[in-house]
PyMOL commands that place a pseudoatom at each C-alpha (Angstrom):
pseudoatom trace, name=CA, resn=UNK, resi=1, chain=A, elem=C, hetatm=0, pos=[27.320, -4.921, 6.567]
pseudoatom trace, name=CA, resn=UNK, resi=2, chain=A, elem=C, hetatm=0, pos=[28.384, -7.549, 8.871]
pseudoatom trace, name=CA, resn=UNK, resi=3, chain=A, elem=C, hetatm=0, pos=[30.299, -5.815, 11.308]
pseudoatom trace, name=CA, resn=UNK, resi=4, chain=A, elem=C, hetatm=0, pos=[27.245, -3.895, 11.283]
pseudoatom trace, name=CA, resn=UNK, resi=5, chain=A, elem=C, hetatm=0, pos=[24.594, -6.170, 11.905]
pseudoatom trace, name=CA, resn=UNK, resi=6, chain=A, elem=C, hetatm=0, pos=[26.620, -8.093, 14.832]
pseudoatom trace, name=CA, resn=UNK, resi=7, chain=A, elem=C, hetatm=0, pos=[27.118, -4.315, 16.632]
pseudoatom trace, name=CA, resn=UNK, resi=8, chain=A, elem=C, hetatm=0, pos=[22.824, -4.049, 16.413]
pseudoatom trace, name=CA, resn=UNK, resi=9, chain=A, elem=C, hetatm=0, pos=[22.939, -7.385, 17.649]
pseudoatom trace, name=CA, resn=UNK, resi=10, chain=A, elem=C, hetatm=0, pos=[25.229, -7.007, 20.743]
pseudoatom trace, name=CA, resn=UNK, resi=11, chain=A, elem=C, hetatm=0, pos=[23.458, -3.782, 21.308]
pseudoatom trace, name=CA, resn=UNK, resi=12, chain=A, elem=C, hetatm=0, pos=[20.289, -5.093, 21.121]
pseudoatom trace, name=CA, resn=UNK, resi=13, chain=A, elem=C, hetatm=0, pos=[19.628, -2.578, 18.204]
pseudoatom trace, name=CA, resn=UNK, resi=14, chain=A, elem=C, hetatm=0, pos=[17.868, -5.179, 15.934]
pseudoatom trace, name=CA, resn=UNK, resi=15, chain=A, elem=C, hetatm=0, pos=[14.991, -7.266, 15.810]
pseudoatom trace, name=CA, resn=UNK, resi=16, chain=A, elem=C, hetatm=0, pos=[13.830, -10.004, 13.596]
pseudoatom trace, name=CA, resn=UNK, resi=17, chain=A, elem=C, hetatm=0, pos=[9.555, -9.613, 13.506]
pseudoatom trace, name=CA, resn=UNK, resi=18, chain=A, elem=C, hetatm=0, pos=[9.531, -7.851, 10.333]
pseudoatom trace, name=CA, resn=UNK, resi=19, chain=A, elem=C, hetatm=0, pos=[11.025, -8.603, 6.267]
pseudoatom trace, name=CA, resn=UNK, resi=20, chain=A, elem=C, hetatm=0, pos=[14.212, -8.810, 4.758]
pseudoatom trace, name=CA, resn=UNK, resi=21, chain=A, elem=C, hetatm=0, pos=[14.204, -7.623, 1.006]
pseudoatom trace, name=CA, resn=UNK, resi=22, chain=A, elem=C, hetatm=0, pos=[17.400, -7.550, -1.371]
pseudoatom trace, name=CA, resn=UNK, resi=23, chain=A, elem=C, hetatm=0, pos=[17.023, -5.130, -4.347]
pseudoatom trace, name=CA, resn=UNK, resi=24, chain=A, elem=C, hetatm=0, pos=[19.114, -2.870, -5.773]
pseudoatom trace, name=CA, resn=UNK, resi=25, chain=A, elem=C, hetatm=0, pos=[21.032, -5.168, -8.900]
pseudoatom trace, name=CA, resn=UNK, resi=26, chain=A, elem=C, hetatm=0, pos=[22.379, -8.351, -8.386]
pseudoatom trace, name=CA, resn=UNK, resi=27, chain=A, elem=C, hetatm=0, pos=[22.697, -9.154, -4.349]
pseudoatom trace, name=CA, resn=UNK, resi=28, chain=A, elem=C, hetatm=0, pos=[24.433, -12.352, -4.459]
pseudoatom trace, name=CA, resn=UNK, resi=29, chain=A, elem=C, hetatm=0, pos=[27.339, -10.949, -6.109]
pseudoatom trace, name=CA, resn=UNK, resi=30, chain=A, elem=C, hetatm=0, pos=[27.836, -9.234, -2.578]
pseudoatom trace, name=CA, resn=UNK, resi=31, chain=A, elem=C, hetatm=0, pos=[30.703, -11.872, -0.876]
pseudoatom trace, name=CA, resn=UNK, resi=32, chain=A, elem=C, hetatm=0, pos=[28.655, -11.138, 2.703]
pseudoatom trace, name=CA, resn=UNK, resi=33, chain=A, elem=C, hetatm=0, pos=[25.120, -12.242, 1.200]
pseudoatom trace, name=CA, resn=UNK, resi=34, chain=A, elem=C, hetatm=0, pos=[25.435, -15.879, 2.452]
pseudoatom trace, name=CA, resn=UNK, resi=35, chain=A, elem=C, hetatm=0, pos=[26.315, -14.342, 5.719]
pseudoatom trace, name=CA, resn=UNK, resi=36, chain=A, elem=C, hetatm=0, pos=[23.573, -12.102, 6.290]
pseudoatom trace, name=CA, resn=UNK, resi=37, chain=A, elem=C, hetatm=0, pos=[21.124, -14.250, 4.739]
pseudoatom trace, name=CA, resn=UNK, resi=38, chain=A, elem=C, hetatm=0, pos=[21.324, -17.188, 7.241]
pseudoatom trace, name=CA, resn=UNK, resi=39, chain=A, elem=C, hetatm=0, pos=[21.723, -14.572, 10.044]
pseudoatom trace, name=CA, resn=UNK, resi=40, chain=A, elem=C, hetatm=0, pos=[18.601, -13.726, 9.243]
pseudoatom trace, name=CA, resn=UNK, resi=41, chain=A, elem=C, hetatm=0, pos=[16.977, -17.125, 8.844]
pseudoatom trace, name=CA, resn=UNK, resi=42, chain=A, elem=C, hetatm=0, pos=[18.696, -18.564, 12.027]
pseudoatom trace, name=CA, resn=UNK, resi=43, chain=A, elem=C, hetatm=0, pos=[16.882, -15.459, 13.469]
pseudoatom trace, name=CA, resn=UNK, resi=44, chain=A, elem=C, hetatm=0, pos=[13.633, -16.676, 12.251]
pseudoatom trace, name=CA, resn=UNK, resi=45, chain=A, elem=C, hetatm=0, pos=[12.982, -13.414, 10.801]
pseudoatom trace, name=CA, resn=UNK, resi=46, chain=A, elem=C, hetatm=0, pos=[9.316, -13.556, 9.127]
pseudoatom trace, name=CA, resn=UNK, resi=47, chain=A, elem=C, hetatm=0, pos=[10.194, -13.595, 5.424]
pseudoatom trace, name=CA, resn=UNK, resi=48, chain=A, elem=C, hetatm=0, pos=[13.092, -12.516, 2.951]
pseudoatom trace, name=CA, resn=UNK, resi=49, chain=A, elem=C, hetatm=0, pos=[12.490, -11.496, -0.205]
pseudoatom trace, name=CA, resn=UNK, resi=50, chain=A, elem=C, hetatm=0, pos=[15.312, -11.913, -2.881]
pseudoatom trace, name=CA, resn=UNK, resi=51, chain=A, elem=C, hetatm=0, pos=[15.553, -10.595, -6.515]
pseudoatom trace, name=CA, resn=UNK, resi=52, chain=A, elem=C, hetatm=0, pos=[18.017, -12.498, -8.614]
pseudoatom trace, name=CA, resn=UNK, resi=53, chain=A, elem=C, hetatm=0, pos=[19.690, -12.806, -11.865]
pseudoatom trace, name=CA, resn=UNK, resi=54, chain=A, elem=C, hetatm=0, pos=[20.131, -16.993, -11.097]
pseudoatom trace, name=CA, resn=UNK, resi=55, chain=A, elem=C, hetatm=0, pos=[22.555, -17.074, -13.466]
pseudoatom trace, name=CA, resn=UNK, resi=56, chain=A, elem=C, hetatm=0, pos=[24.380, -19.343, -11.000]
pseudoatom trace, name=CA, resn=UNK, resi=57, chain=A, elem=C, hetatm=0, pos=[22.847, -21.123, -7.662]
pseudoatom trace, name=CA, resn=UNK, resi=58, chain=A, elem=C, hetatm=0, pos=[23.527, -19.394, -4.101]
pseudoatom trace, name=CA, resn=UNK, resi=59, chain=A, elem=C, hetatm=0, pos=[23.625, -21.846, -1.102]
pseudoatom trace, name=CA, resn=UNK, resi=60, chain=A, elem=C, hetatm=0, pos=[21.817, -19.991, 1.515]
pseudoatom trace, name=CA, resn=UNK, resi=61, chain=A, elem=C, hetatm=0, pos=[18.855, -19.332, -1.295]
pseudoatom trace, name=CA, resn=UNK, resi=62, chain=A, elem=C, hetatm=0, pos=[18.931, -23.328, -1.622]
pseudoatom trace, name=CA, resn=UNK, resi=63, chain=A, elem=C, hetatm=0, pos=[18.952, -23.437, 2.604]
pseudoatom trace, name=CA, resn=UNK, resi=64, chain=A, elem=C, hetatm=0, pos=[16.428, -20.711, 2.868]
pseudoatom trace, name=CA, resn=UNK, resi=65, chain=A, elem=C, hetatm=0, pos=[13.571, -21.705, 0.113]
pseudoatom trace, name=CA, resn=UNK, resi=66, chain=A, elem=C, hetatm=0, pos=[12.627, -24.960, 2.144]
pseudoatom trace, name=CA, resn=UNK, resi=67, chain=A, elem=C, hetatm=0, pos=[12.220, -23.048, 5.591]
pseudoatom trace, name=CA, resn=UNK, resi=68, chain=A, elem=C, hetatm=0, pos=[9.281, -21.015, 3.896]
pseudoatom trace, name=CA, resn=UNK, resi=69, chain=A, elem=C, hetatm=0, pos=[10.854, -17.865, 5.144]
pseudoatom trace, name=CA, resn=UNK, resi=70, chain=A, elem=C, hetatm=0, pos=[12.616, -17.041, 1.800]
pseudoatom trace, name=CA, resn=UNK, resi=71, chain=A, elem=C, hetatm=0, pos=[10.995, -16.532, -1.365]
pseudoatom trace, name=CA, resn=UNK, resi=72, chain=A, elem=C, hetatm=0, pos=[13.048, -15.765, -5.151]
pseudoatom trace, name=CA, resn=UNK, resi=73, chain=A, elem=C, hetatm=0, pos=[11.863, -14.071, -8.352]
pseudoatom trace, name=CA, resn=UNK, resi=74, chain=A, elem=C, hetatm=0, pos=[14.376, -14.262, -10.704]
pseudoatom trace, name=CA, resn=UNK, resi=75, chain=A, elem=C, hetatm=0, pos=[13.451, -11.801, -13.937]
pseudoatom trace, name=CA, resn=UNK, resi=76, chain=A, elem=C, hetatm=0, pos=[13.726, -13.964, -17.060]
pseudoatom trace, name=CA, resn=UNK, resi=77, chain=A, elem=C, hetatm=0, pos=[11.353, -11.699, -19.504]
pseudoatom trace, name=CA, resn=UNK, resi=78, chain=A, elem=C, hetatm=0, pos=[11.606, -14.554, -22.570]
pseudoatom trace, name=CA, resn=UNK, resi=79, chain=A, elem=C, hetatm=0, pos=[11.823, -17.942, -23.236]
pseudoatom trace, name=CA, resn=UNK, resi=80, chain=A, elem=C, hetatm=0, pos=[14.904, -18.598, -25.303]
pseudoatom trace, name=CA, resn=UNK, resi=81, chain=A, elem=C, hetatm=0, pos=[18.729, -17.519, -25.215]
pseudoatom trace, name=CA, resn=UNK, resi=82, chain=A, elem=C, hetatm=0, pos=[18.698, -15.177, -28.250]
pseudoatom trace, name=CA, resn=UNK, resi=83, chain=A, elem=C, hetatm=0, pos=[15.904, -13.363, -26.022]
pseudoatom trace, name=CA, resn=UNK, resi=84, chain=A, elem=C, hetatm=0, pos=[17.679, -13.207, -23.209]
pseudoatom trace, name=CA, resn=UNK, resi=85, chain=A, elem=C, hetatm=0, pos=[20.918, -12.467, -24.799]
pseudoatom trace, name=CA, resn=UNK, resi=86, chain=A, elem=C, hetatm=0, pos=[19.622, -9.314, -26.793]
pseudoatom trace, name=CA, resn=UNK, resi=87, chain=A, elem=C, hetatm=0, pos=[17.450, -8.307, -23.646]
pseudoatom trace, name=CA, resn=UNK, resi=88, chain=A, elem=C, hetatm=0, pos=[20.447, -9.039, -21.111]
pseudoatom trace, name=CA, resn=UNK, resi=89, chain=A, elem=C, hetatm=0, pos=[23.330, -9.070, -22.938]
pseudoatom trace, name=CA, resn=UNK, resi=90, chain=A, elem=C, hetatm=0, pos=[24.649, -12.283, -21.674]
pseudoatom trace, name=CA, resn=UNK, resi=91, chain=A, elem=C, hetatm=0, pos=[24.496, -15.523, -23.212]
pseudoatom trace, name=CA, resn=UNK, resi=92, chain=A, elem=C, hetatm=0, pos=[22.990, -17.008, -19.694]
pseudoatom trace, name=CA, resn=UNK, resi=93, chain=A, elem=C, hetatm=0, pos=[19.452, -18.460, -20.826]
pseudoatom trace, name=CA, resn=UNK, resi=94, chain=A, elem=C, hetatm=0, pos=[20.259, -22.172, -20.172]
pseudoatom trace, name=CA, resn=UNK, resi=95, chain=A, elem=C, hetatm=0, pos=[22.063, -21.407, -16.644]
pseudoatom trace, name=CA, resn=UNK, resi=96, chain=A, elem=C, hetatm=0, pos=[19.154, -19.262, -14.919]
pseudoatom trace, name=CA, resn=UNK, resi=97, chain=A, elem=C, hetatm=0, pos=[16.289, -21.953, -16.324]
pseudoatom trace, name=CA, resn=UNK, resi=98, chain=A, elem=C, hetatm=0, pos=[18.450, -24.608, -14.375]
pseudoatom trace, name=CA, resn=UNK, resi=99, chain=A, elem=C, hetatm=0, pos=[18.547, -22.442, -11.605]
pseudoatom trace, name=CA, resn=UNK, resi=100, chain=A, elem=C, hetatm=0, pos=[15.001, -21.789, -11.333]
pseudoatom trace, name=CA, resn=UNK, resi=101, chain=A, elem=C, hetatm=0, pos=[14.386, -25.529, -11.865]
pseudoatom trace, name=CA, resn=UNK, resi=102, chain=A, elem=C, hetatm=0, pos=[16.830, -26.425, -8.849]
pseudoatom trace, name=CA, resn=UNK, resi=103, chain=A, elem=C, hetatm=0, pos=[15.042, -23.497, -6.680]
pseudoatom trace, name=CA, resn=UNK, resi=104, chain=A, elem=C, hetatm=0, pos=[11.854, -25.112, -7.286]
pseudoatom trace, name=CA, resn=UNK, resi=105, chain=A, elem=C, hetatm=0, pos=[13.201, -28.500, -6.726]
pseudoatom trace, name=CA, resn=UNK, resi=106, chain=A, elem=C, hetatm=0, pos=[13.335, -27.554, -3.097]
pseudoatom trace, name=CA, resn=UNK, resi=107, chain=A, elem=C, hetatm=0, pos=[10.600, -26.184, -1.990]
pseudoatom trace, name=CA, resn=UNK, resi=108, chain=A, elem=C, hetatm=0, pos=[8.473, -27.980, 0.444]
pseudoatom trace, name=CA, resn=UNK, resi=109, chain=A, elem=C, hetatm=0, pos=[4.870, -26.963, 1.606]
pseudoatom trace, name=CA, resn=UNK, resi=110, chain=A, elem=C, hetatm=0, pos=[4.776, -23.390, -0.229]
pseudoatom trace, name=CA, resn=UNK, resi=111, chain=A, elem=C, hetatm=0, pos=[5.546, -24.185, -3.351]
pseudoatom trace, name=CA, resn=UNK, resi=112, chain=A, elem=C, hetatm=0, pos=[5.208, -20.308, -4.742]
pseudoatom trace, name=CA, resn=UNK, resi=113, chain=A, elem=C, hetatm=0, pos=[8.237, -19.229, -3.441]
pseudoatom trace, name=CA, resn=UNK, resi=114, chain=A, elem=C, hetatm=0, pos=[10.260, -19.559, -6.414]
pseudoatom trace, name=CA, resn=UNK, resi=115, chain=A, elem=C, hetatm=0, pos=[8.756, -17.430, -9.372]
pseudoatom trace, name=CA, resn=UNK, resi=116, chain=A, elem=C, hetatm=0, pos=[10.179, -16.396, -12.736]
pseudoatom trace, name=CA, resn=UNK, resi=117, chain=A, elem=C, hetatm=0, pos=[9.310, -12.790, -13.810]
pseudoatom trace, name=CA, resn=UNK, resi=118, chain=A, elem=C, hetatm=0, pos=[8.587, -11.460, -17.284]
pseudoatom trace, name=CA, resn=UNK, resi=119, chain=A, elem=C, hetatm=0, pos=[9.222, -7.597, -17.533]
pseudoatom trace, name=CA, resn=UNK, resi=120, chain=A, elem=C, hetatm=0, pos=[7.059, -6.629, -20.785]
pseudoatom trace, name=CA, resn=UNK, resi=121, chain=A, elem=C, hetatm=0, pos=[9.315, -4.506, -23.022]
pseudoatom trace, name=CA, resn=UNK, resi=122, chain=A, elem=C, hetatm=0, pos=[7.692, -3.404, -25.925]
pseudoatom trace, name=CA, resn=UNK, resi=123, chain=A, elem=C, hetatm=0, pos=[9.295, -3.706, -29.361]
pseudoatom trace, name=CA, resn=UNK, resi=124, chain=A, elem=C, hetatm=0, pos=[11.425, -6.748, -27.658]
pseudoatom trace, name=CA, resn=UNK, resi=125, chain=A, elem=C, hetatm=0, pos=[9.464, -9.482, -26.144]
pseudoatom trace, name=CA, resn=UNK, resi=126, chain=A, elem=C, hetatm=0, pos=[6.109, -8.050, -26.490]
pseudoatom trace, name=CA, resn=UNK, resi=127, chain=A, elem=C, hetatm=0, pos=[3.845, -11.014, -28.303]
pseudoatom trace, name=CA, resn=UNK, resi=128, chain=A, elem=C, hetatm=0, pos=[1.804, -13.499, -27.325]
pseudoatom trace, name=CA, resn=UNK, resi=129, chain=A, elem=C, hetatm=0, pos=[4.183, -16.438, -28.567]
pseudoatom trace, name=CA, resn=UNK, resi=130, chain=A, elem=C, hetatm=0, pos=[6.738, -15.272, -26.516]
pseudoatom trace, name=CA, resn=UNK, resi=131, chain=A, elem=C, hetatm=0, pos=[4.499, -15.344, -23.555]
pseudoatom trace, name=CA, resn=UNK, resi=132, chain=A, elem=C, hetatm=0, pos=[3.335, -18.282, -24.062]
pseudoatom trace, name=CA, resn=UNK, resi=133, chain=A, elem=C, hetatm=0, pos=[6.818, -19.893, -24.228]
pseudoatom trace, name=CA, resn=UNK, resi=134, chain=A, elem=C, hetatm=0, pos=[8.122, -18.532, -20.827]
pseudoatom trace, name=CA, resn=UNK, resi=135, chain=A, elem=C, hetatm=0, pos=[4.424, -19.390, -19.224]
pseudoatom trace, name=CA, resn=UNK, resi=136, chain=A, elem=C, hetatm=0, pos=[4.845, -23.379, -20.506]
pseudoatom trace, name=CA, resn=UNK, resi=137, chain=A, elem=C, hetatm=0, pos=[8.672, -23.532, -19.901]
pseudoatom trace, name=CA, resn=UNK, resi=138, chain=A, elem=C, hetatm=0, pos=[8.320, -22.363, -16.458]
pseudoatom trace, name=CA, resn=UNK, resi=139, chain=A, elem=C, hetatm=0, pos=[5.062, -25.159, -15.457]
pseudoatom trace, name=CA, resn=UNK, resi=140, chain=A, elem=C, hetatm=0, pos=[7.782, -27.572, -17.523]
pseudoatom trace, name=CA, resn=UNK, resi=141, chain=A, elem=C, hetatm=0, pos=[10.481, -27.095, -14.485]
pseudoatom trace, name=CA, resn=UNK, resi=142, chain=A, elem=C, hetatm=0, pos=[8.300, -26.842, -11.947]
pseudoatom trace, name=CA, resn=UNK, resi=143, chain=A, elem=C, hetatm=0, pos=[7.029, -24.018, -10.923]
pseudoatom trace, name=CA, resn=UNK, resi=144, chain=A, elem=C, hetatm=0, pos=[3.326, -22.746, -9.366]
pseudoatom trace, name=CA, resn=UNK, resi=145, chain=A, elem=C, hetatm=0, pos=[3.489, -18.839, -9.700]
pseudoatom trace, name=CA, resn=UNK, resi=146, chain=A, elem=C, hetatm=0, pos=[4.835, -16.310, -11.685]
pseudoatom trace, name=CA, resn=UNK, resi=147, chain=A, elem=C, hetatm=0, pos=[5.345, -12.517, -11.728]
pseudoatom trace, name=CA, resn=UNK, resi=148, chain=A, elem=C, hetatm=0, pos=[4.430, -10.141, -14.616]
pseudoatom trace, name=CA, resn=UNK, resi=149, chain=A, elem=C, hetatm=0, pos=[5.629, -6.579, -15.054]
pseudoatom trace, name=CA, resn=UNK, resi=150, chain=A, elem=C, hetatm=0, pos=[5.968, -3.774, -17.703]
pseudoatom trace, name=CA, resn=UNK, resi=151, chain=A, elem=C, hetatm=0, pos=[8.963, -1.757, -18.393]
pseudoatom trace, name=CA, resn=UNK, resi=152, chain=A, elem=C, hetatm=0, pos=[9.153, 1.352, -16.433]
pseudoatom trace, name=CA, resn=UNK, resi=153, chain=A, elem=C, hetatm=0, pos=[10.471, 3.568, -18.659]
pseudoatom trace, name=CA, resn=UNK, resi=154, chain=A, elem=C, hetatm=0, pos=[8.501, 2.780, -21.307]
pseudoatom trace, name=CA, resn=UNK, resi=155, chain=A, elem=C, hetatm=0, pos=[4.984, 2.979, -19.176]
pseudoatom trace, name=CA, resn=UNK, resi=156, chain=A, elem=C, hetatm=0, pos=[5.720, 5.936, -16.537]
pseudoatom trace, name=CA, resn=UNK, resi=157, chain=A, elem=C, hetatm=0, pos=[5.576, 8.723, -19.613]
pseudoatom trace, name=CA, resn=UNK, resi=158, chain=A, elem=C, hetatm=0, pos=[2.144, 6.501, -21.351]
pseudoatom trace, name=CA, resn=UNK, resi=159, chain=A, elem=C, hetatm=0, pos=[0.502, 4.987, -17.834]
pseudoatom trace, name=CA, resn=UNK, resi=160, chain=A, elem=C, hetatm=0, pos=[-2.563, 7.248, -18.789]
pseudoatom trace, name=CA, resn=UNK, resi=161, chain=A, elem=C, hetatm=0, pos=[-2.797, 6.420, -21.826]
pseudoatom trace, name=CA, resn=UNK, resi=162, chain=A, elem=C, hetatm=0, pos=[-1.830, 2.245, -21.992]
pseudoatom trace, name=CA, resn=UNK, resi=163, chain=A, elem=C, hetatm=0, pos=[-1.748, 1.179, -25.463]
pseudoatom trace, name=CA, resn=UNK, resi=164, chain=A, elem=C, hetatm=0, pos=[-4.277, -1.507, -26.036]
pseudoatom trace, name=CA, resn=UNK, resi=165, chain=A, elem=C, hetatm=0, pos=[-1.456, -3.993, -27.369]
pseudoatom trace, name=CA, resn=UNK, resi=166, chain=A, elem=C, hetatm=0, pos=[-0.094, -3.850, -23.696]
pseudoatom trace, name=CA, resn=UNK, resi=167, chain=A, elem=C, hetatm=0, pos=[-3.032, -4.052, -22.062]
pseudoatom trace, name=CA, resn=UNK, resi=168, chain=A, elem=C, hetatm=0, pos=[-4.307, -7.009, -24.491]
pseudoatom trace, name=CA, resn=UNK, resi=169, chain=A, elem=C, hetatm=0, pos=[-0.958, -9.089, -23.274]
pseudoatom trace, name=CA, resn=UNK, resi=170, chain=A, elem=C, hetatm=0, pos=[-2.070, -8.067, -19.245]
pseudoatom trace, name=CA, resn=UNK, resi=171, chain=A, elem=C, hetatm=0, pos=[-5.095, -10.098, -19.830]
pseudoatom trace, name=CA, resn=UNK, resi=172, chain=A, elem=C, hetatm=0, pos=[-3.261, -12.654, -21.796]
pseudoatom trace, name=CA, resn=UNK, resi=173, chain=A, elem=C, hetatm=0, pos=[-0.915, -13.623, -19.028]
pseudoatom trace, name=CA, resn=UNK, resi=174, chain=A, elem=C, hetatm=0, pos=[-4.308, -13.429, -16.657]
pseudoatom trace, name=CA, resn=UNK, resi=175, chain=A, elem=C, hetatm=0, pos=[-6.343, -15.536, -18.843]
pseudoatom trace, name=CA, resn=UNK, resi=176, chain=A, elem=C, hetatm=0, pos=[-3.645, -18.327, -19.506]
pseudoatom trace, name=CA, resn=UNK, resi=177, chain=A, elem=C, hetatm=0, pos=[-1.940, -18.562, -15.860]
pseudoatom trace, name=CA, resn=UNK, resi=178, chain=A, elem=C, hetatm=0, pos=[-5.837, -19.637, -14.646]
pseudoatom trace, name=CA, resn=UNK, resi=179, chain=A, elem=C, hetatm=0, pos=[-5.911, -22.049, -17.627]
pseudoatom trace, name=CA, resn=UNK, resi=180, chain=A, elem=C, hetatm=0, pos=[-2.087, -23.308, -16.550]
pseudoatom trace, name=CA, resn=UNK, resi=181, chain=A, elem=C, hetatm=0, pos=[-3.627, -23.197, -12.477]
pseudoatom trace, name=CA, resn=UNK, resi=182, chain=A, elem=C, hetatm=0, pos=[-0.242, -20.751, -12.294]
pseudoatom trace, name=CA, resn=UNK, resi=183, chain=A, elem=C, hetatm=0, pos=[-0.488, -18.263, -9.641]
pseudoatom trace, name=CA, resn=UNK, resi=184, chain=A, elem=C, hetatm=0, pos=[0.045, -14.892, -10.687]
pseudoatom trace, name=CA, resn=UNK, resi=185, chain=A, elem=C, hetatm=0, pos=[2.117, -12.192, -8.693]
pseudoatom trace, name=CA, resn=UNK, resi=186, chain=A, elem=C, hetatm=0, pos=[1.468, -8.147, -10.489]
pseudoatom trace, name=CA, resn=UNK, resi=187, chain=A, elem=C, hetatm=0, pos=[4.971, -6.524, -9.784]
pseudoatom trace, name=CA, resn=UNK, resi=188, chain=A, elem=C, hetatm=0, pos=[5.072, -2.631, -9.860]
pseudoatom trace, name=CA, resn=UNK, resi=189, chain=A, elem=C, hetatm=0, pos=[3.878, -0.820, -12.975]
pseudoatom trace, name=CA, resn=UNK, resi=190, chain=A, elem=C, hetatm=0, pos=[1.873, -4.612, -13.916]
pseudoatom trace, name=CA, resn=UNK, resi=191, chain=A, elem=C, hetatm=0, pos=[0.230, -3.557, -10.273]
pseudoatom trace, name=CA, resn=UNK, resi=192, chain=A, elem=C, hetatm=0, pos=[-0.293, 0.203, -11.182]
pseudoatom trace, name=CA, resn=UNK, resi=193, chain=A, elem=C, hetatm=0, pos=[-1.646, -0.982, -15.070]
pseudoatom trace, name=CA, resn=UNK, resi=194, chain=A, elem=C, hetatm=0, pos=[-4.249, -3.453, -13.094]
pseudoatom trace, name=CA, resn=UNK, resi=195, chain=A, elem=C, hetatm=0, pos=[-5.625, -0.772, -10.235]
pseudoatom trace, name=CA, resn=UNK, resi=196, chain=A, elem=C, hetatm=0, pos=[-6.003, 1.730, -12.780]
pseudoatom trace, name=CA, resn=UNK, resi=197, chain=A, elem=C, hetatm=0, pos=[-7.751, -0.570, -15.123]
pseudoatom trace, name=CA, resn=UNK, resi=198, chain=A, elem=C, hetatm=0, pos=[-10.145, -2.194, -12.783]
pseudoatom trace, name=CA, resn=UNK, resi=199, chain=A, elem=C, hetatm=0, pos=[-10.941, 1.099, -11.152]
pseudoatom trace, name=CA, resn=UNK, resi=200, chain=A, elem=C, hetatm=0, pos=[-11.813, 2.849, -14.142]
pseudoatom trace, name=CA, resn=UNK, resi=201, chain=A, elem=C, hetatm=0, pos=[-13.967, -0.365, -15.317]
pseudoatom trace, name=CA, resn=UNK, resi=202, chain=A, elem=C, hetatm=0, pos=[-15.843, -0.008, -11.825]
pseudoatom trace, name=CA, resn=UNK, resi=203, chain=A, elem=C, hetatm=0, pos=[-16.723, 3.511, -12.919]
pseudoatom trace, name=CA, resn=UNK, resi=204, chain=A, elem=C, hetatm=0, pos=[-17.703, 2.605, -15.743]
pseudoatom trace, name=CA, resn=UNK, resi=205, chain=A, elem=C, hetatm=0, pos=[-20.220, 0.187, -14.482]
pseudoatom trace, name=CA, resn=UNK, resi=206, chain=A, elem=C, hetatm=0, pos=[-21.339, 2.956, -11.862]
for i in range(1, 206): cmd.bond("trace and resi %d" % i, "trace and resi %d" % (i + 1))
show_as sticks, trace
zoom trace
């Protein structure tokens, strides 16, 4: 991408006034993401948005978090290694919480831009202890918000039809992350779950 990016550049092609997101797997695995990541911040772009495994530490994350441009979520979904391993099939646990807990370490005014994410997957991770593991571990290194979510292919086929288990662990997470003054960040199907919900409760009260 690169070669790319310094071609928009000389032709005046690209601008920096809008977002940079990474998605798509694990981006710092790509050997140009240092490169185009401090492109973009020694651009000033407005804000990039990076999805993680933080199973190791990238340096232009670590440049980028304290600039308030650059904000990580990093997908943890539990709150010990067997957990993780069965969910990820790596024995990583201990690596990505001192990841997170360096990410946090660093940031300066803002300090939501470093957020761990729990994916609900039922039948896996689905209970309240677990929950409430991940939610105290991640105030224990440091950090101010966090991001739930549900497992897509498990809630596309049911999203009319939520089991109340599910939705019972929604309002868990809402309930304790006030308690735990955690800020709370409702990533995709979490966001669908929570506009459906509160839009058929304002019906309701019609």
């Amino acid at each position: 991408m690169m070669p790319i990016l310094q071609e928009m550049l000389e032709r005046k092609l690209l601008r920096f006034n809008g977002y940079l997101a990474y998605g798509g797997g694990e981006p710092a695995c790509l050997d140009e993401f240092d490169d185009i990541t401090e492109l973009f911040l020694e651009n000033n772009v407005r804000s990039i948005v990076t999805n993680t495994s933080g199973i190791k530490p990238v340096q232009s994350i670590l440049k980028g978090i304290p600039t308030g441009r650059l904000d990580v979520t990093v997908s943890v979904d539990c709150s010990d290694r067997e957990t993780y391993k069965k969910i990820k099939q790596i024995d990583a646990y201990d690596k990505v919480m001192e990841t997170l807990k360096l990410y946090a370490s660093v940031q300066t005014d803002n300090k939501t831009l470093v957020r761990s994410k729990y994916i609900i997957i039922p039948g896996i991770n689905d209970s309240e202890r677990e929950i409430e593991n991940w939610l105290t571990q991640s105030c224990e290194i440091g950090l101010k918000q966090v991001c739930i979510d549900i497992e897509g292919k498990w809630y596309i086929p049911r999203k009319q039809n939520v089991p109340e288990h599910i939705a019972n662990l929604i309002a868990y997470v809402e309930k304790r992350t006030k308690e735990l003054d955690l800020g709370l960040f409702y990533y995709s199907y979490a966001d669908q779950f929570r506009f459906d919900r509160d839009r058929k409760l304002a019906e309701q009260n019609q």
